[in-house]
C-alpha positions in Angstrom: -56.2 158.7 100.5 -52.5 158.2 101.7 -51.6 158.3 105.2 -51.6 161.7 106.9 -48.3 163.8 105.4 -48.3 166.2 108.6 -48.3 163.3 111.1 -47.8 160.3 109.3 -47.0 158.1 112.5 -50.1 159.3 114.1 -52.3 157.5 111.1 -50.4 154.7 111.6 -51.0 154.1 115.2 -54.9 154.8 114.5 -54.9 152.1 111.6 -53.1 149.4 114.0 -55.8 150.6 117.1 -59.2 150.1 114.7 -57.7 146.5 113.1 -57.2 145.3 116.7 -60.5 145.9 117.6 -61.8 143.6 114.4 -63.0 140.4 114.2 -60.9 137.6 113.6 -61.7 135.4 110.1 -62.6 132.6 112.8 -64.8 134.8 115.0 -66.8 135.6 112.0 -67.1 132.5 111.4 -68.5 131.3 114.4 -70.9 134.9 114.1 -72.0 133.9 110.6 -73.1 130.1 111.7 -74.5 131.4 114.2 -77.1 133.7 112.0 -77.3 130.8 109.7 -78.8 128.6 111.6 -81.4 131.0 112.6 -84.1 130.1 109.7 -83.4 126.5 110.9 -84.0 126.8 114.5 -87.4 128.7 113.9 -88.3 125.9 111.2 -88.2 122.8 113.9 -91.0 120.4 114.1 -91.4 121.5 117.4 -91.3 125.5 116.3 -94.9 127.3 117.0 -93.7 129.7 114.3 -93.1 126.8 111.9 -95.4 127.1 109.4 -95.0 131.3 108.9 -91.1 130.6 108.2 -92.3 128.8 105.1 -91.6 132.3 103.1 -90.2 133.8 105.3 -86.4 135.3 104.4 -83.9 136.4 107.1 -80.8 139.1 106.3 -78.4 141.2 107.9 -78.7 144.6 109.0 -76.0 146.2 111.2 -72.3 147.4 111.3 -71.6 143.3 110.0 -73.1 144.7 106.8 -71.0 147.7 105.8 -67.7 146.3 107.5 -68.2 148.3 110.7 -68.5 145.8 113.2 -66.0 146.0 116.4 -65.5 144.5 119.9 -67.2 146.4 122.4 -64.4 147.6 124.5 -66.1 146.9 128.0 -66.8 144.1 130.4 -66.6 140.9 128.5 -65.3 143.1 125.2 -68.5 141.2 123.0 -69.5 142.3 119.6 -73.1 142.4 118.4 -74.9 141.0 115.3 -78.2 142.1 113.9 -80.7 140.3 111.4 -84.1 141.2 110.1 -86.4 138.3 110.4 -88.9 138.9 107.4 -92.3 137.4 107.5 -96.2 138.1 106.9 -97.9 138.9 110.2 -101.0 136.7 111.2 -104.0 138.5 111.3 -104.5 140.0 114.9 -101.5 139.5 116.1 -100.2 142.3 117.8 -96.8 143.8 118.5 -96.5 142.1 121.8 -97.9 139.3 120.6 -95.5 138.9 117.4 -92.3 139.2 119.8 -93.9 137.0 122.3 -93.7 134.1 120.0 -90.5 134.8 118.7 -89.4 134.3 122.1 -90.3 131.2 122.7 -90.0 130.1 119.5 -86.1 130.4 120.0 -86.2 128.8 122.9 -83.4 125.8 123.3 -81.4 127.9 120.3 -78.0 126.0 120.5 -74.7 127.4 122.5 -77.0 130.4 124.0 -76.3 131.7 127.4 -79.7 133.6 127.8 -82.9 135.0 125.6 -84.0 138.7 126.0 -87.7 139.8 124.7 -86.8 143.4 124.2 -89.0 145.8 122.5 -88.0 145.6 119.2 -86.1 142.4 118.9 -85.2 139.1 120.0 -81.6 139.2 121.6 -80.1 135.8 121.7 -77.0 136.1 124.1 -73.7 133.9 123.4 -70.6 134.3 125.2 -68.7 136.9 123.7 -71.6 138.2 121.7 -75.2 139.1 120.7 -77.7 138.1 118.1 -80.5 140.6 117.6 -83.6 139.6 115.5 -86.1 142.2 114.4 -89.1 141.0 113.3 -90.4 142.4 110.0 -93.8 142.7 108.4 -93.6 143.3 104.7 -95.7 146.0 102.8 -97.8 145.1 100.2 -97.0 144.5 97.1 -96.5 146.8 95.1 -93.7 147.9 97.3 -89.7 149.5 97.9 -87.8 146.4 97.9 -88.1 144.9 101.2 -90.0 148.0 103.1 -92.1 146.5 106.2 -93.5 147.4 109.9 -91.4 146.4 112.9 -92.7 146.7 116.3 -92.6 148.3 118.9 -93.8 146.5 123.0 -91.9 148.6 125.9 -93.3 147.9 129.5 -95.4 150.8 129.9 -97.1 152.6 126.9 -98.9 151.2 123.9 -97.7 149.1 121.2 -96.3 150.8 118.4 -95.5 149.3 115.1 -93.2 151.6 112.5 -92.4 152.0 108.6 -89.2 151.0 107.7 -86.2 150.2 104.8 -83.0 148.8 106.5 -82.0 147.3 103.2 -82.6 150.3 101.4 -80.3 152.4 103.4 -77.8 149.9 103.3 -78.1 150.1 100.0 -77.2 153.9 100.6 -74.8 153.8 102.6 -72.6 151.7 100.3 -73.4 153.8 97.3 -72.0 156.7 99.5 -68.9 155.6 101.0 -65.6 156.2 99.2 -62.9 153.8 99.1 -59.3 154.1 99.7 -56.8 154.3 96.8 -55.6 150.8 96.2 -51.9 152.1 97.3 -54.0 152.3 100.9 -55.8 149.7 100.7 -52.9 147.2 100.2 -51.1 149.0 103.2 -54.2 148.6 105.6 -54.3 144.9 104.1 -50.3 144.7 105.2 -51.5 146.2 108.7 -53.9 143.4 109.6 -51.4 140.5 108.6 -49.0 141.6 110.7 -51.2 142.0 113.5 -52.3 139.3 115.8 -55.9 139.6 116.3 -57.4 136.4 119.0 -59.9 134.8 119.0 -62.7 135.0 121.3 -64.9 131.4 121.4 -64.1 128.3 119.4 -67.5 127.6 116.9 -69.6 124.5 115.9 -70.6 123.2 113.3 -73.8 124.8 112.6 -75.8 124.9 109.1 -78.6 126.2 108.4 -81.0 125.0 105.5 -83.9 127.5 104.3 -82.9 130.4 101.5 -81.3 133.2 103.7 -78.8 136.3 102.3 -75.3 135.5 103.2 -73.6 138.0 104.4 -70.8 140.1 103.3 -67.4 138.0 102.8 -64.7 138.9 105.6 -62.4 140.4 103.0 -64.2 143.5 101.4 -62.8 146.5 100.7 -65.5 149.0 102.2 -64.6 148.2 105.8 -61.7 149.6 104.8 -62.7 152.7 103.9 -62.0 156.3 105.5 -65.0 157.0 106.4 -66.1 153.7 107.6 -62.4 153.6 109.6 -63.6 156.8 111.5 -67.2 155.1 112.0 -65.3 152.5 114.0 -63.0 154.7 116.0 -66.4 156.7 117.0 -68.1 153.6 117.9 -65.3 152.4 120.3 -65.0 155.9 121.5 -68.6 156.0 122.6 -68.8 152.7 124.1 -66.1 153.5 126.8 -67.7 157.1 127.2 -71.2 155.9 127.7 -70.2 152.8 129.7 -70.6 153.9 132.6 -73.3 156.2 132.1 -77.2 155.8 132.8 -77.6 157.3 129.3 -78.7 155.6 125.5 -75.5 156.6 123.5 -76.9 157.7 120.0 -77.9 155.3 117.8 -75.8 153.0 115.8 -77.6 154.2 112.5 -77.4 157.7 112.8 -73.7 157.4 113.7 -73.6 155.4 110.6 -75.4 157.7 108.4 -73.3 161.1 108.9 -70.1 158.7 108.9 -71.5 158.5 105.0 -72.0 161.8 104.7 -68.4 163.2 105.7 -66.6 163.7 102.7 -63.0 162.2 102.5 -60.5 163.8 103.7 -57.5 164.2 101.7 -55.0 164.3 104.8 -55.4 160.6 106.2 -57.3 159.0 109.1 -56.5 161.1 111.9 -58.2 164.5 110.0 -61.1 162.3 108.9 -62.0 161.4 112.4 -61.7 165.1 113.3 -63.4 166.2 110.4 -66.3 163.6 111.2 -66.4 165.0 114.9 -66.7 168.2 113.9 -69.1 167.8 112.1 -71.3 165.7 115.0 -70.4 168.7 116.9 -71.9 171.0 115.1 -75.2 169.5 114.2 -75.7 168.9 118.5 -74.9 172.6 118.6 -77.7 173.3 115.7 -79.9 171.3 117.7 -79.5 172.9 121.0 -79.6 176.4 119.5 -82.4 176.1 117.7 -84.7 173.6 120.0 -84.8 171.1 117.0 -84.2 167.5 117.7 -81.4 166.0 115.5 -84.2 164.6 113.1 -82.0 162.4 110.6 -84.2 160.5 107.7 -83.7 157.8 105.8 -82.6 158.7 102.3 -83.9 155.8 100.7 -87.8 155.7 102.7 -88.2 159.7 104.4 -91.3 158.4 106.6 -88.1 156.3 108.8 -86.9 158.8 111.3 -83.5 156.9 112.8 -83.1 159.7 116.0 -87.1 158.4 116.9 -85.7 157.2 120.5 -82.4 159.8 120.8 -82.4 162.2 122.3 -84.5 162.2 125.2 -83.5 165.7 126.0 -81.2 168.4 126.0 -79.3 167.0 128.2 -78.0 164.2 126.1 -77.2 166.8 123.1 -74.7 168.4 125.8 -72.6 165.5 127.0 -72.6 163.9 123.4 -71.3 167.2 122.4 -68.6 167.7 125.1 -67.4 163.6 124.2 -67.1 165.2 120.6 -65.0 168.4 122.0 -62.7 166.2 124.2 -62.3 163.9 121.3 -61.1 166.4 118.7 -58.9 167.9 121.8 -57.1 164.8 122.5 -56.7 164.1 118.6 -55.2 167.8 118.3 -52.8 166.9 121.5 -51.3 163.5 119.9 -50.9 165.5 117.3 -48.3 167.8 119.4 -47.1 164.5 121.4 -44.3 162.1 121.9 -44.8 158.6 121.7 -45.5 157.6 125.1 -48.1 160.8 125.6 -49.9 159.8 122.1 -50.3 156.0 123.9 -51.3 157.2 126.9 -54.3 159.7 125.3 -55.3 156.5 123.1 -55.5 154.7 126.2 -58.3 157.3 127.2 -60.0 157.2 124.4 -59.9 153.6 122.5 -58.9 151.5 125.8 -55.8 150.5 127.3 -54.9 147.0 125.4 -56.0 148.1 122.2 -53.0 150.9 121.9 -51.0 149.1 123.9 -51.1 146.5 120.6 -51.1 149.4 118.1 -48.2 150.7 119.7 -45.9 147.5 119.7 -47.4 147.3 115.9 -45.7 150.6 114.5 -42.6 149.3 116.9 -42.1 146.3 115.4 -42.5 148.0 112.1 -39.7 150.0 112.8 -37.4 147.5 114.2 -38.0 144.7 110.7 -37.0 147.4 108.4 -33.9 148.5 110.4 -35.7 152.1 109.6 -35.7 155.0 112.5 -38.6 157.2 113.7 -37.6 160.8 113.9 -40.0 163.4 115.7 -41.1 166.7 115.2 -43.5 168.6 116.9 -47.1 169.1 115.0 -45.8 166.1 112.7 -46.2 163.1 114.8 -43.5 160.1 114.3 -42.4 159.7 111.0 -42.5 156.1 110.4 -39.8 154.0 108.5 -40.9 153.6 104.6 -41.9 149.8 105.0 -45.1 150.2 107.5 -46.1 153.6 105.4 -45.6 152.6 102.0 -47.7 150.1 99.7 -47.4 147.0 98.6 -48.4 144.4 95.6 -51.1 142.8 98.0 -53.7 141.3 96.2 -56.7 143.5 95.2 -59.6 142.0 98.2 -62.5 140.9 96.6 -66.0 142.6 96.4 -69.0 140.8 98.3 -72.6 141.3 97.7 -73.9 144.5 99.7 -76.4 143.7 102.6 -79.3 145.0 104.4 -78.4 147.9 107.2 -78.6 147.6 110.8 -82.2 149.3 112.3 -82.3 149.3 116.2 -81.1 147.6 119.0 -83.9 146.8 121.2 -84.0 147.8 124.5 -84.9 145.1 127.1 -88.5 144.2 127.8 -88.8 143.3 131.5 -90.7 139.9 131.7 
């Protein structure tokens, strides 16, 4: 997949906006102690879960897993983390009662601001970002690898508890996704080292000791992929669209899913991100037209329904649908644009110091290889050769694929 060959510049400015709003290699760090030390916490003398962590096995679900995890984009611009805490329910304990104890259970969890019992997870809250824990029951064996019940505990209404397969759509996912040519994948590589990407929070040194899946290695080539690019430019979208709304955004998973399922475009990153709106935008329209929720299954266990909590009516199928409309607009506009309109519509739609970076990115681009940037209507800016072209970067290596991200939990008033 080569950059776009109709607007060229335009691809480039969306690469330099979704590495900006990555994780640095220290931030991960900090993230991936963090979830380490989980097991260990929980397996304190002074645990009251102690004795079930004995086989119990904790791994990662989420965007961290597929390489689609990105700063929020509103008020303190966090980033979120989810794990699936895997052990065998006592007998008669209850949904409430197995997140009740998980609660307190993490109580005095180093560096963390504030614990939330929500109704499907544990959130542990640090500055600059979240740590969502799922407890999960596993099936009996004989079973899919690592199907189990979560649960369910909202304020009002009964306890539910659900049949699920995170890792097995992770699993999925990965085996769906296409990666770039290695021509691409060098140049995004090239991207990223020339961008300067901060660091939120300095990290201890934390260690964790029971058996646990690491997670996927900071370099891997998937979260480089198209479709997992226009994953991450969705995701950022939505956040600033729903932010100030008194409405769930759809789910993380869902998003995820149809991401997988949009073939690659040929033309670059701009037309896959159309392409992958378009094609949102037509199963809301399905949906609304023919009264059917937006049912979407997991392909690797049918009985998980991902779109079980969205939407809660028609209403939500509208305004995501109109977000998709004004996002293929603007794309269509930037494509007709000069370089000042094409910051200020990214500004709308990704957040104000993310282009702001992306723009002074292609700039500098420009500038080192003594190149020029010519314009033409419908094209974009044509950047010089050395930001377009590839480069002998070293092939990144391949990490071992981890378990998918489920829910986030909503917040269980206490």
């Amino acid at each position: 997949m080569p950059l776009d060959a109709t607007a060229p510049g335009l691809d480039a400015l969306l690469l330099a906006t979704v590495l900006q709003l990555e994780l640095s290699d220290r931030d991960l760090c900090v993230a991936d102690k963090r979830y380490l030390f989980v097991p260990e916490h929980l397996q304190r003398p002074a645990s009251r879960m102690r004795h079930l962590m004995e086989t119990a096995r904790i791994y990662p679900q989420g965007s961290r897993a597929i390489g689609a995890t990105i700063v929020d984009g509103t008020g303190e611009d966090r980033f979120d983390l989810d794990a699936i805490l895997e052990y065998d329910r006592p007998y008669g304990w209850t949904p409430s009662h197995v997140l009740d104890e998980l609660f307190e259970a993490f109580k005095g969890f180093p560096d963390v601001k504030k614990i939330e019992r929500c109704t499907r997870c544990i959130q542990l809250q640090f500055a600059f970002m979240h740590l969502d824990v799922t407890p999960l029951d596993p099936a009996d064996e004989p079973r899919p690898e690592r199907v189990g019940q979560i649960f369910h505990s909202p304020d009002y209404g009964p306890d539910e508890v659900h049949n699920v397969n995170p890792f097995g759509f992770i699993e999925w996912f990965k085996e769906r996704i296409t990666p770039g040519k290695q021509a691409f994948l060098d140049h995004v590589q090239t991207t990223r080292k020339g961008l300067s990407i901060r660091d939120r929070f300095d990290g201890g040194q934390i260690m964790a000791d029971a058996e646990v899946d690491e997670l996927p290695e900071p370099i891997d080539p998937i979260r480089d992929a198209p479709q997992v690019i226009a994953l991450k430019l969705m995701k950022r979208y939505l956040n600033l669209r729903y932010a100030e709304r008194d409405l769930k955004r759809p789910v993380s998973i869902y998003l995820s899913k149809v991401a997988a399922l949009v073939p690659v475009s040929p033309f670059g990153i701009c037309a896959q991100l159309e392409r992958y709106a378009a094609n949102l935008e037509q199963r809301m329209t399905h949906a609304l037209v023919s009264g059917e929720r937006p049912e979407e299954r997991n392909p690797r266990f049918p009985e998980e329904n991902f779109n079980d909590r969205w939407p809660k009516s028609n209403r939500d199928l509208r305004i995501f649908r109109e977000d998709l409309r004004h996002l293929q607009a603007e794309l269509a506009r930037a494509r007709q644009s000069e370089l000042s309109e094409i910051q200020k519509i990214f500004d709308d739609l990704f957040g104000e110091r993310v282009s702001e970076g992306a723009v002074r990115a292609y700039a500098n681009s420009i500038d080192a290889s003594g190149g020029k940037s010519s314009f033409e209507h419908g094209r974009g800016y044509v950047a010089a050769p050395a930001f377009l072209g590839s480069t002998a970067a070293a092939q990144p290596k391949v990490s071992r694929a981890a378990p998918h991200k489920f829910h986030p939990g909503e917040t269980k008033k206490r």
